[in-house]
N, CA, C and O atoms as a Tinker XYZ file with bonds, in Angstrom:
   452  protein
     1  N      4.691000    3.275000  -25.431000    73     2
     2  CA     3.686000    2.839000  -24.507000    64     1     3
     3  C      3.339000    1.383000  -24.787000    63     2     4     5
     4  O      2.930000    0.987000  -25.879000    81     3
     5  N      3.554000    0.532000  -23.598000    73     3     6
     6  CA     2.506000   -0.997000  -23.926000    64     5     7
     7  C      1.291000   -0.801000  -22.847000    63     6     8     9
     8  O      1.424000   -0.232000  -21.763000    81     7
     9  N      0.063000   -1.390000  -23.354000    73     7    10
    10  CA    -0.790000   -1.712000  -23.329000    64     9    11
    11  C     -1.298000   -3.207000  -22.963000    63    10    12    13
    12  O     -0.880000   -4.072000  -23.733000    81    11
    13  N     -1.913000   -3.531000  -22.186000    73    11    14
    14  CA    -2.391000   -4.837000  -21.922000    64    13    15
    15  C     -3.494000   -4.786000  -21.131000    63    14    16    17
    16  O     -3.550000   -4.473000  -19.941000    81    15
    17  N     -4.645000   -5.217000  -22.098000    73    15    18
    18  CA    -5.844000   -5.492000  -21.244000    64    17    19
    19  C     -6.026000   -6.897000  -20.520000    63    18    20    21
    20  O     -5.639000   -7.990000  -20.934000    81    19
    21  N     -6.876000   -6.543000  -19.046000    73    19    22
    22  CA    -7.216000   -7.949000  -18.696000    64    21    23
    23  C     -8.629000   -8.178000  -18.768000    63    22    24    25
    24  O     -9.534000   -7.620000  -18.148000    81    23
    25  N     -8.667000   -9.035000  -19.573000    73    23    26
    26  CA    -9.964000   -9.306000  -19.857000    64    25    27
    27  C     -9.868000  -11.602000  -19.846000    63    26    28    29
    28  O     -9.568000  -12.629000  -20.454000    81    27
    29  N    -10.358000  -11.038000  -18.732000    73    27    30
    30  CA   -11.908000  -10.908000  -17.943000    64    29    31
    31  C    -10.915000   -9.789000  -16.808000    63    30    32    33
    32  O     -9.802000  -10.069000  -16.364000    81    31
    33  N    -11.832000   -8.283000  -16.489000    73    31    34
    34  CA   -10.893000   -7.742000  -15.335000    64    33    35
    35  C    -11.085000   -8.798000  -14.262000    63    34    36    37
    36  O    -11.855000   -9.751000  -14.138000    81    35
    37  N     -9.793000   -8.117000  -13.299000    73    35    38
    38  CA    -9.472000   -9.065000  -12.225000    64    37    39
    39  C    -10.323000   -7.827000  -11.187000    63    38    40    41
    40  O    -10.169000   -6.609000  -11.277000    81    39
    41  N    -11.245000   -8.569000  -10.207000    73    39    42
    42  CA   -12.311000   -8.140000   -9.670000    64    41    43
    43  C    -11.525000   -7.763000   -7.751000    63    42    44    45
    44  O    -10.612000   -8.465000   -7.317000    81    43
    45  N    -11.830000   -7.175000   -7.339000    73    43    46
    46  CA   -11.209000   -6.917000   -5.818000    64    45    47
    47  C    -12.268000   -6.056000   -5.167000    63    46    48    49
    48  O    -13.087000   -5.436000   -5.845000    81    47
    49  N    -12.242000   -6.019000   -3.717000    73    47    50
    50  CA   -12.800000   -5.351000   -2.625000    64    49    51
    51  C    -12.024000   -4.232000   -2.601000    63    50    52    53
    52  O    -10.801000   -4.121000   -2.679000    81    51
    53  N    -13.023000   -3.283000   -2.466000    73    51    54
    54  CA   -11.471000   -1.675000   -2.101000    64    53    55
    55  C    -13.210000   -0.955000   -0.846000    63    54    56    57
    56  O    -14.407000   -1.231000   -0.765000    81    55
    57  N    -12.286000   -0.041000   -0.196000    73    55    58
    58  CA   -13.033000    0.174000    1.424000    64    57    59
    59  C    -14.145000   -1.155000    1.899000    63    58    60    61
    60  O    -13.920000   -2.325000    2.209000    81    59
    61  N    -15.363000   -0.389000    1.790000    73    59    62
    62  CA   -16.271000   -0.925000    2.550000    64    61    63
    63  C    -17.502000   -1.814000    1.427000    63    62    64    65
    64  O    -17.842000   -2.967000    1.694000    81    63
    65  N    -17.894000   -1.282000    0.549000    73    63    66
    66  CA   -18.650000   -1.737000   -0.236000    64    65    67
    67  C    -18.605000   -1.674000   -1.724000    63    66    68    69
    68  O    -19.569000   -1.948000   -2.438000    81    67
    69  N    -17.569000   -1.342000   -2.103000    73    67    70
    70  CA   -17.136000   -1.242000   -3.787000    64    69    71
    71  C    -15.997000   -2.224000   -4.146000    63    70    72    73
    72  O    -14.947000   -2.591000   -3.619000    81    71
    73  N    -16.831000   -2.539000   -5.535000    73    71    74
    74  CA   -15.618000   -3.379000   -6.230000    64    73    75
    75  C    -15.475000   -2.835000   -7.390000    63    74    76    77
    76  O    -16.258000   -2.525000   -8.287000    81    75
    77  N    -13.953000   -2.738000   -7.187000    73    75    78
    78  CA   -13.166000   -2.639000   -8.834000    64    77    79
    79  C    -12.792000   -3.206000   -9.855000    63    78    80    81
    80  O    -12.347000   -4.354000   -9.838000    81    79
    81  N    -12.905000   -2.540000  -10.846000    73    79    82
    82  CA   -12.577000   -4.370000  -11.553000    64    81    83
    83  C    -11.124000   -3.269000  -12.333000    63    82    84    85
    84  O    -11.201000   -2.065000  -12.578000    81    83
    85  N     -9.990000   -4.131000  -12.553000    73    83    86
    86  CA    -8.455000   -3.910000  -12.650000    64    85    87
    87  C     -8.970000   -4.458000  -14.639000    63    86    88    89
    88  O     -9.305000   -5.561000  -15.072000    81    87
    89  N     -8.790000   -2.988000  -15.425000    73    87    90
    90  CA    -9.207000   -3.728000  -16.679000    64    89    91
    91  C     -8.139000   -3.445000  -17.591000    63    90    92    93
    92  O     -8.396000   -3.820000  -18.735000    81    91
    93  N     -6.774000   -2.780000  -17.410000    73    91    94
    94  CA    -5.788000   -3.010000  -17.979000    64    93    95
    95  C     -4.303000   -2.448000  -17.126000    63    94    96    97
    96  O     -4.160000   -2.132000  -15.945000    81    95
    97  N     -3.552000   -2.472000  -17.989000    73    95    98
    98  CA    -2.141000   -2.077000  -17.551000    64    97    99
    99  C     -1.705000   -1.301000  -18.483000    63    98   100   101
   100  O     -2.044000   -1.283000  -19.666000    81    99
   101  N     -0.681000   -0.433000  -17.752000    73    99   102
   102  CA    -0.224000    1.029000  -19.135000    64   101   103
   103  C      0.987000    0.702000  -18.700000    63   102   104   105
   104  O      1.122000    0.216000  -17.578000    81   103
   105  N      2.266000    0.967000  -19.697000    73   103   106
   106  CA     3.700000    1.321000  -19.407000    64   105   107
   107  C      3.738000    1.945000  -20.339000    63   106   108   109
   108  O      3.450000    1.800000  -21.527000    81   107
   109  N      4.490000    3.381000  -19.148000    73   107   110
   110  CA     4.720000    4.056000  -20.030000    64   109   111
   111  C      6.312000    4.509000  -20.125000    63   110   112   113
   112  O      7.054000    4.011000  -19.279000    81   111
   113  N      6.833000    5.331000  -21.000000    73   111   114
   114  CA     8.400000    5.719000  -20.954000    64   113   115
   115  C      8.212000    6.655000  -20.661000    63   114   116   117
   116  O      7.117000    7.138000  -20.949000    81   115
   117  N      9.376000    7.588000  -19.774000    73   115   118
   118  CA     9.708000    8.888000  -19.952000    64   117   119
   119  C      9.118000    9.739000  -21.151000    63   118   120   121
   120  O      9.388000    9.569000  -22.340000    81   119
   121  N      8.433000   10.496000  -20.724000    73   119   122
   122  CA     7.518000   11.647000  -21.752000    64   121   123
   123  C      6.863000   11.474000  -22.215000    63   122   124   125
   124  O      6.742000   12.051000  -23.296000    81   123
   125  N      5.734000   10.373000  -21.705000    73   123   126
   126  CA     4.511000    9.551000  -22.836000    64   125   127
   127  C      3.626000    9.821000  -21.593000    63   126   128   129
   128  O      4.097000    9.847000  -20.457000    81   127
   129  N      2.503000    9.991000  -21.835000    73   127   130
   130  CA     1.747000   10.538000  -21.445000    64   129   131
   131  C      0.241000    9.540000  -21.979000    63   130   132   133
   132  O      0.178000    8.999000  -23.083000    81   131
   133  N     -0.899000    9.471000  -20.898000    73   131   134
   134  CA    -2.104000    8.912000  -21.221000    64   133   135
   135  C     -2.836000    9.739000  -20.873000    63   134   136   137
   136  O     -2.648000   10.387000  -19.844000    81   135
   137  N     -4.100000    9.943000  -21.859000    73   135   138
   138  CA    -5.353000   11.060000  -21.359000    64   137   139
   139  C     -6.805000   10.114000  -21.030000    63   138   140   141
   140  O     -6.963000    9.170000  -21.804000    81   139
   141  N     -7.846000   10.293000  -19.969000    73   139   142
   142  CA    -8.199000    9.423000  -19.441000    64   141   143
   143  C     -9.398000   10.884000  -19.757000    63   142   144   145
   144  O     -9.149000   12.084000  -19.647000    81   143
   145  N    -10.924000   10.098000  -20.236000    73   143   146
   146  CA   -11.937000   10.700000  -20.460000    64   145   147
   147  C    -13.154000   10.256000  -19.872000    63   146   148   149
   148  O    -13.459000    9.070000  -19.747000    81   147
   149  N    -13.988000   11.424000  -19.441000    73   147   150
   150  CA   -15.211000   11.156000  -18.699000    64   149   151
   151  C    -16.052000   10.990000  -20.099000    63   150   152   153
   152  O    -15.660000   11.183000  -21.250000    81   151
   153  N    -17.611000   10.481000  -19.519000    73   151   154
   154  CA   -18.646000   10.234000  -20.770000    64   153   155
   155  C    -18.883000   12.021000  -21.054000    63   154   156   157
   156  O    -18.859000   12.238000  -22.265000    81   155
   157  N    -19.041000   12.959000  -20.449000    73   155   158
   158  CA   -19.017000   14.570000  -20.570000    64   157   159
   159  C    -17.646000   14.985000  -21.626000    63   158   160   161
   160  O    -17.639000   15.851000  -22.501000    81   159
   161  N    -17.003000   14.456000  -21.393000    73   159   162
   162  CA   -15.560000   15.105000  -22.554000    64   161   163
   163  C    -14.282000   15.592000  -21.467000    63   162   164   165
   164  O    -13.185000   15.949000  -21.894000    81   163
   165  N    -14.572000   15.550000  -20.226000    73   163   166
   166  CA   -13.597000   15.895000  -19.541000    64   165   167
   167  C    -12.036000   15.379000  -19.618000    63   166   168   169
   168  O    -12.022000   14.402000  -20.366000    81   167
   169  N    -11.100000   15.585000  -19.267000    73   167   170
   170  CA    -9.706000   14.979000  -18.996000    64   169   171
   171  C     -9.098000   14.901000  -18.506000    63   170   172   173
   172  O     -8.806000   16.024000  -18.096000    81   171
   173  N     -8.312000   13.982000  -17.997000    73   171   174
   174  CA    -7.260000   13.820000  -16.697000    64   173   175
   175  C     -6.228000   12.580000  -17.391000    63   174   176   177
   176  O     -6.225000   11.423000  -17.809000    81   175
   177  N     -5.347000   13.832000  -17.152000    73   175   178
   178  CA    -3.983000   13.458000  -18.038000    64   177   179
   179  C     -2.971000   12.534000  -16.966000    63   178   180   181
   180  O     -3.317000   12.624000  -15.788000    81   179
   181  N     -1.971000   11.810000  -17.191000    73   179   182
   182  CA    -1.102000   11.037000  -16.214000    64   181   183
   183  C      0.114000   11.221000  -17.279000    63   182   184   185
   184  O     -0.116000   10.785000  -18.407000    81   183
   185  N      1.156000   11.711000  -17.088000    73   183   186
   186  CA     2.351000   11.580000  -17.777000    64   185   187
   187  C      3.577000   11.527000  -16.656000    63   186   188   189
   188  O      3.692000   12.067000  -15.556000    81   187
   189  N      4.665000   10.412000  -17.608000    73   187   190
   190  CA     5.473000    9.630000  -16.976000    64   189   191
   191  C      7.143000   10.773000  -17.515000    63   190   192   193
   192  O      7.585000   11.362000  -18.502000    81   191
   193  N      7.492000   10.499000  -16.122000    73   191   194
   194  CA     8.922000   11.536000  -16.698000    64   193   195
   195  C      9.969000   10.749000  -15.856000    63   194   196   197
   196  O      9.590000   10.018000  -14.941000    81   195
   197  N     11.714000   10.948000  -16.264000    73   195   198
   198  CA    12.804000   10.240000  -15.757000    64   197   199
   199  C     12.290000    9.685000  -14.427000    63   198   200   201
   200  O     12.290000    8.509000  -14.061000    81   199
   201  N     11.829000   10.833000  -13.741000    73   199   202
   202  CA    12.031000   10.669000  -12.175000    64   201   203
   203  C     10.884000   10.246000  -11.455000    63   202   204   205
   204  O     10.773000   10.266000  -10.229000    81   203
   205  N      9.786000    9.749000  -12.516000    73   203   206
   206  CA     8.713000    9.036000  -11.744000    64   205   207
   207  C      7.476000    9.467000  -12.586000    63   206   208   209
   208  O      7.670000    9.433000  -13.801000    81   207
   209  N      6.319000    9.840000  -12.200000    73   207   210
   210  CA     5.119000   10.566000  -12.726000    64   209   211
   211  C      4.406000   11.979000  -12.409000    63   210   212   213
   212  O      4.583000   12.476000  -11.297000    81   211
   213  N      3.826000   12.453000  -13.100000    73   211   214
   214  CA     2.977000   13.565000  -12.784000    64   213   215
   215  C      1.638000   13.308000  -12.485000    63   214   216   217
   216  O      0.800000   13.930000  -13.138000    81   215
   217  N      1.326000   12.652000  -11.774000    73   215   218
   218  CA    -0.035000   12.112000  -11.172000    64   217   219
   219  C     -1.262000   12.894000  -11.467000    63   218   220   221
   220  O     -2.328000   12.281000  -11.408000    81   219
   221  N     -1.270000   13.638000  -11.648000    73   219   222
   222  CA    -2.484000   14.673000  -12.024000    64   221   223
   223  C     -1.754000   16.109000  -12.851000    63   222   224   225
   224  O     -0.540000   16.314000  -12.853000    81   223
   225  N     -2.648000   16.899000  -13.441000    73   223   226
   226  CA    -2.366000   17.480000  -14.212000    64   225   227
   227  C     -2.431000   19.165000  -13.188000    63   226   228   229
   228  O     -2.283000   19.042000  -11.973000    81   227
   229  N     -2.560000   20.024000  -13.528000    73   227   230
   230  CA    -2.147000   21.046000  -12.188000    64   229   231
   231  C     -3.821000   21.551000  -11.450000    63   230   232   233
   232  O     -4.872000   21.594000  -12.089000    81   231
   233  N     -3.758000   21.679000  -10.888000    73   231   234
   234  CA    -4.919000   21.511000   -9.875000    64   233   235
   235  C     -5.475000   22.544000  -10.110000    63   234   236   237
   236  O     -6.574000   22.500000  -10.662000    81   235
   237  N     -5.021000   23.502000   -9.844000    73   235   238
   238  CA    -5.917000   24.882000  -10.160000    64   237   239
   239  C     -5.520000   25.760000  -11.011000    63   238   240   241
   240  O     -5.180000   26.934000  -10.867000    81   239
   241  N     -5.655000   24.518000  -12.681000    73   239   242
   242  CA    -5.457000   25.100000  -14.226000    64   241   243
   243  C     -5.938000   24.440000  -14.645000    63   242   244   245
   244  O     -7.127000   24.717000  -14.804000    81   243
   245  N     -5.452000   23.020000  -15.183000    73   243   246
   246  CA    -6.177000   22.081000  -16.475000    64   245   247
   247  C     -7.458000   21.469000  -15.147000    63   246   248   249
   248  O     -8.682000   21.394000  -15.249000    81   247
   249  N     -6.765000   21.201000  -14.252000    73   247   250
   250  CA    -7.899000   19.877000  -13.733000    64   249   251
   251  C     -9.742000   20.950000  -13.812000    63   250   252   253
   252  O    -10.834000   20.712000  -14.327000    81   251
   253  N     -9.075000   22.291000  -12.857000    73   251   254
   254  CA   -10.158000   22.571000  -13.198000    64   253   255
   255  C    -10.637000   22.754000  -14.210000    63   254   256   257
   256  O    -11.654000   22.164000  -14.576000    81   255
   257  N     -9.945000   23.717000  -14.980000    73   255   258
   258  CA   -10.941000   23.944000  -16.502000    64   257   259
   259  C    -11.892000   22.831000  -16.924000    63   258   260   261
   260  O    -12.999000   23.049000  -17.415000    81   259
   261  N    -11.325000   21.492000  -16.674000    73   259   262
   262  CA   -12.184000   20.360000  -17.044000    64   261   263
   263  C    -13.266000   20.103000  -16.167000    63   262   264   265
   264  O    -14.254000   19.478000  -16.551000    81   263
   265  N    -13.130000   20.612000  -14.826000    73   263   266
   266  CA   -14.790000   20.490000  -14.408000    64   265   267
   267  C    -14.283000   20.174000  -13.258000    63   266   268   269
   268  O    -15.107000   20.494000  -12.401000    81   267
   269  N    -13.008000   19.539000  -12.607000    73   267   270
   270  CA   -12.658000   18.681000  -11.402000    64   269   271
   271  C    -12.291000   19.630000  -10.295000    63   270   272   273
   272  O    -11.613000   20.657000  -10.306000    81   271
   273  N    -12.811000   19.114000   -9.514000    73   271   274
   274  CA   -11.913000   19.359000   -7.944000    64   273   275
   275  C    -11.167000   18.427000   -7.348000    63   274   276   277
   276  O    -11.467000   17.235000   -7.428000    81   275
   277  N    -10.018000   18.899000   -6.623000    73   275   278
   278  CA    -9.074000   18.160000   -5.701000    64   277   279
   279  C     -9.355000   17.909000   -4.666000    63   278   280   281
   280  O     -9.437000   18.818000   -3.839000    81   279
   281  N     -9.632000   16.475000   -4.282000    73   279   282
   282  CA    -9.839000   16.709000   -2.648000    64   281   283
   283  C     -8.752000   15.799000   -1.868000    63   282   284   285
   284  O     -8.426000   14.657000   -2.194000    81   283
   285  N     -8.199000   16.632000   -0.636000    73   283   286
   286  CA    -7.361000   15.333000    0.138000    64   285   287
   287  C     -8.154000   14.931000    1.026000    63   286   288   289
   288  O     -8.780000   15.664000    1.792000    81   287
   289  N     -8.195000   13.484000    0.982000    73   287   290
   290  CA    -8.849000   12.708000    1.736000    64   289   291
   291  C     -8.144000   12.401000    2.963000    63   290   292   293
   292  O     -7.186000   13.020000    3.426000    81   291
   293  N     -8.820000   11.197000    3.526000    73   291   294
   294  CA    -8.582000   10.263000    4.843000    64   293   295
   295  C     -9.334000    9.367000    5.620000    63   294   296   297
   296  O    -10.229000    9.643000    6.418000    81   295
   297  N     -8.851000    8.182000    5.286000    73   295   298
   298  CA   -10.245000    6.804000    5.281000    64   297   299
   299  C    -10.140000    6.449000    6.645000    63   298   300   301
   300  O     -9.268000    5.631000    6.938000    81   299
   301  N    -10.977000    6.982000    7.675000    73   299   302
   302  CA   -10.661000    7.402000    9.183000    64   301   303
   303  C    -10.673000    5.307000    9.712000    63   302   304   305
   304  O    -10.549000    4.969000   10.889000    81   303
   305  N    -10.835000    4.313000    8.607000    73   303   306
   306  CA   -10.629000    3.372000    9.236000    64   305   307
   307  C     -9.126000    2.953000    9.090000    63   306   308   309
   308  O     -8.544000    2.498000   10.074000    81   307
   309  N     -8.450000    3.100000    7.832000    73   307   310
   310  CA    -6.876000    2.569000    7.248000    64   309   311
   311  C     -6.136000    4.013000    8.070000    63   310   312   313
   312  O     -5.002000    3.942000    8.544000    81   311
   313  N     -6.885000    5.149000    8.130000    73   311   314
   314  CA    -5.844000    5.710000    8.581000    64   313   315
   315  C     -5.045000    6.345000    7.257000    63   314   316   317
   316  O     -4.380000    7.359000    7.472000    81   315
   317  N     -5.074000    5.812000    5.919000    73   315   318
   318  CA    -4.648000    6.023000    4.970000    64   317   319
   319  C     -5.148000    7.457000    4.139000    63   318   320   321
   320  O     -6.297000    7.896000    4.185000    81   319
   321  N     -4.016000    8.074000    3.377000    73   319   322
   322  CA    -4.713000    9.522000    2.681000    64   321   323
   323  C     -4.797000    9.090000    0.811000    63   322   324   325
   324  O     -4.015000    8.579000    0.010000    81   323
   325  N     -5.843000    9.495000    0.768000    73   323   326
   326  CA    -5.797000    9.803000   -0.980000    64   325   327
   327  C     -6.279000   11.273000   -1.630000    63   326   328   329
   328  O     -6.966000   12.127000   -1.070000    81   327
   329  N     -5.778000   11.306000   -2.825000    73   327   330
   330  CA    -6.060000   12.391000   -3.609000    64   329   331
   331  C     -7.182000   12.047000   -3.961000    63   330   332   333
   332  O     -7.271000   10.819000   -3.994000    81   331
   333  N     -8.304000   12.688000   -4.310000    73   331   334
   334  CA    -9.099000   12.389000   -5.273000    64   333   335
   335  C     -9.879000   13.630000   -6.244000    63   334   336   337
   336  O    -10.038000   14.815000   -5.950000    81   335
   337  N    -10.258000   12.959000   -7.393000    73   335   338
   338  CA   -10.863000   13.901000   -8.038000    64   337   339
   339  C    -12.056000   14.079000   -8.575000    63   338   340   341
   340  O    -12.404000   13.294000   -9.457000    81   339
   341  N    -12.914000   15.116000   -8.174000    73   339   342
   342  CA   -13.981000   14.993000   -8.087000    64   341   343
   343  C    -14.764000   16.172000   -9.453000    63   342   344   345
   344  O    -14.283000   17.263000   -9.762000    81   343
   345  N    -15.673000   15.725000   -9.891000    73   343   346
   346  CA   -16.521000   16.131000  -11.059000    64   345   347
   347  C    -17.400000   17.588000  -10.666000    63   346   348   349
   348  O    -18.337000   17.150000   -9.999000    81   347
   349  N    -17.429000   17.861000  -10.680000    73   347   350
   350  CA   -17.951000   19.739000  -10.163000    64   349   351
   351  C    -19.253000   19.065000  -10.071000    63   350   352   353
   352  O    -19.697000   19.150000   -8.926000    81   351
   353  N    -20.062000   18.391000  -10.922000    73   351   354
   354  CA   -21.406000   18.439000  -10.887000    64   353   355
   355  C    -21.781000   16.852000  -10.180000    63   354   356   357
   356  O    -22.764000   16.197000  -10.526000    81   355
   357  N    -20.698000   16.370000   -9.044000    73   355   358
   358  CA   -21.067000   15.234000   -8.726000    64   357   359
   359  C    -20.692000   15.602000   -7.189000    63   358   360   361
   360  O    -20.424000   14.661000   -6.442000    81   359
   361  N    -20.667000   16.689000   -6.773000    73   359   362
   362  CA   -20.280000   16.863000   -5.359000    64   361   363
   363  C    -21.058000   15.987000   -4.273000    63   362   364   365
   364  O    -20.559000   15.440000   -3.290000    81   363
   365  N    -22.508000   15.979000   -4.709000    73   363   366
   366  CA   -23.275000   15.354000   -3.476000    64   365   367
   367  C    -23.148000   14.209000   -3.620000    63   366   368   369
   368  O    -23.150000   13.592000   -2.554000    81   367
   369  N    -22.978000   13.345000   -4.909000    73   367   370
   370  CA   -22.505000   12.054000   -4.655000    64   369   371
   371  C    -21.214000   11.998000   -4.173000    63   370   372   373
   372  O    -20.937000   10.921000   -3.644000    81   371
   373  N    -20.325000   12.841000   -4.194000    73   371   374
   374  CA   -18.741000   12.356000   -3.350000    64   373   375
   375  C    -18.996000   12.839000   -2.079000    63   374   376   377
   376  O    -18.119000   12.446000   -1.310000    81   375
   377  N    -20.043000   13.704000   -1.396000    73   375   378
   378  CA   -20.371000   13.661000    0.217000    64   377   379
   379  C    -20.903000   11.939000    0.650000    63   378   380   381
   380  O    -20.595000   11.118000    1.514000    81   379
   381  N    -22.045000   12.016000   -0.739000    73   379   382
   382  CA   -22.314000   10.589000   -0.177000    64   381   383
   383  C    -21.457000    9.108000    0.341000    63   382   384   385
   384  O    -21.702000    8.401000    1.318000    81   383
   385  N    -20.609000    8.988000   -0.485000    73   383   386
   386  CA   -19.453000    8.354000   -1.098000    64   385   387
   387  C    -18.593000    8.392000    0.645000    63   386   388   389
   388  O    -18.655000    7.486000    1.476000    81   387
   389  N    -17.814000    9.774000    0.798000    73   387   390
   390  CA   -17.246000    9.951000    1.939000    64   389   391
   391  C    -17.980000    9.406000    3.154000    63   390   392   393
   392  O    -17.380000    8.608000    3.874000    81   391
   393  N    -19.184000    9.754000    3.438000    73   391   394
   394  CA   -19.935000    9.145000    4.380000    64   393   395
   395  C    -19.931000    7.526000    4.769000    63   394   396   397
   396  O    -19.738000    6.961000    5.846000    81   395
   397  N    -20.202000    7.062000    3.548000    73   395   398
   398  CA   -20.775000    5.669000    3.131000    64   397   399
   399  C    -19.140000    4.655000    3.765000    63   398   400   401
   400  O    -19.269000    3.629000    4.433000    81   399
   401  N    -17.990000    5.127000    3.441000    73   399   402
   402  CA   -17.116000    4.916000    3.178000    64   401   403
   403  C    -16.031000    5.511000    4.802000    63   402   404   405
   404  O    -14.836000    5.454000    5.091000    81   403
   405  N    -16.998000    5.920000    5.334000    73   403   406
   406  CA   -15.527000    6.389000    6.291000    64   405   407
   407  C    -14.570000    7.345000    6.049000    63   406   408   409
   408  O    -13.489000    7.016000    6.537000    81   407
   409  N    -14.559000    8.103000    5.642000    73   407   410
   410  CA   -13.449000    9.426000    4.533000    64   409   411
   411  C    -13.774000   10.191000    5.350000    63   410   412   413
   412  O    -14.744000   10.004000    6.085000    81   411
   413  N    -12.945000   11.322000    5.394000    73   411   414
   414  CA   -13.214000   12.588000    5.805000    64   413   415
   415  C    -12.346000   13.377000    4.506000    63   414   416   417
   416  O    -11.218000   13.154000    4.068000    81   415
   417  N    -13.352000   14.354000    4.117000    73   415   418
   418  CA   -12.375000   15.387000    3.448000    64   417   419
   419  C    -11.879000   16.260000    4.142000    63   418   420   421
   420  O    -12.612000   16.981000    4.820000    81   419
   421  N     -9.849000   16.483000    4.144000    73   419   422
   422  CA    -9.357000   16.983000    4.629000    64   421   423
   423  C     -9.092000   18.674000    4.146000    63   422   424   425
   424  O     -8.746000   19.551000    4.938000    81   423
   425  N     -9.343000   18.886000    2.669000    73   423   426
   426  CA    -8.776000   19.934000    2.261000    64   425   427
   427  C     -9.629000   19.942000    0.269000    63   426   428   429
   428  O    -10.078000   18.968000   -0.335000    81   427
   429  N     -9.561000   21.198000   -0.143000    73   427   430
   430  CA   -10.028000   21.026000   -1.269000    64   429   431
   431  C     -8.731000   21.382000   -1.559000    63   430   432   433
   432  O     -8.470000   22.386000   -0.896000    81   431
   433  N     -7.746000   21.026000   -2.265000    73   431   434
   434  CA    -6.152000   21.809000   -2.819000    64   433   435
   435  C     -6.685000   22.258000   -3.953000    63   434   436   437
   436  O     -5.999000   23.236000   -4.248000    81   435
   437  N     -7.692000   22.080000   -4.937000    73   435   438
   438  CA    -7.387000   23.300000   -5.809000    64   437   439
   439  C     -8.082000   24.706000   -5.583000    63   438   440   441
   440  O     -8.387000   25.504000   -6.469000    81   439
   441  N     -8.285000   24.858000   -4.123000    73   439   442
   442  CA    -8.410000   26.297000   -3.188000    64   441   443
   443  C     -7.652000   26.489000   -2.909000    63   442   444   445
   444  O     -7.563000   27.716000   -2.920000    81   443
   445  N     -6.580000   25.951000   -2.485000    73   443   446
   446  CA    -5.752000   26.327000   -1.602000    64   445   447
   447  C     -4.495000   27.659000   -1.947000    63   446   448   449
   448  O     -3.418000   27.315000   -2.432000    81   447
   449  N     -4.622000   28.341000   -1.808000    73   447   450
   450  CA    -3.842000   29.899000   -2.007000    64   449   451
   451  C     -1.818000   29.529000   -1.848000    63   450   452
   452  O     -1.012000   30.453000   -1.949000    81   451
């Protein structure tokens, strides 16, 4: 794995009223894996394999056990879809969020049968 922080992060506009700030870079190899932690202890794993990545960890096993839900989105202005993952005990802020933002949630996938 390399590692490289940017510091000072590099700052950007993303939808309507949030900025991100870009505060490092990961490379990873085939079978290396990064675990990514909430201030609660939660986890959301990203591991890299021959043929690309495993973007999330399985939806309705680890993600939940850790507290998360899956939601597929759709930012009714880009037209564009995202995954996202949401904190069990932060639901009304991700209604808020969707609202604020133009989103529609399309689907919860870690319901989905």
């Amino acid at each position: 794995m390399k590692l490289k922080v940017i510091d000072p992060p590099r700052e950007f506009k993303a939808g309507a009223s949030i900025i991100i700030k870009d505060c490092a870079q990961i490379e990873l190899q085939p079978d290396e894996q990064v675990t990514f932690l909430t201030e609660a202890g939660a986890e959301y794993d990203v591991a890299r394999k021959i043929w690309g990545y495993y973007a999330t960890p399985s939806l309705n096993g680890r993600l939940k056990s850790n507290g998360f839900k899956t939601a597929l989105t759709k930012n009714t202005v880009s037209g564009r879809f995202f995954v996202m993952l949401v904190e069990d005990s932060k639901q009304d802020l991700f209604t808020k969020y969707l609202i604020a933002e133009n989103i529609i949630l399309l689907e919860w996938l870690d319901e989905r049968k």
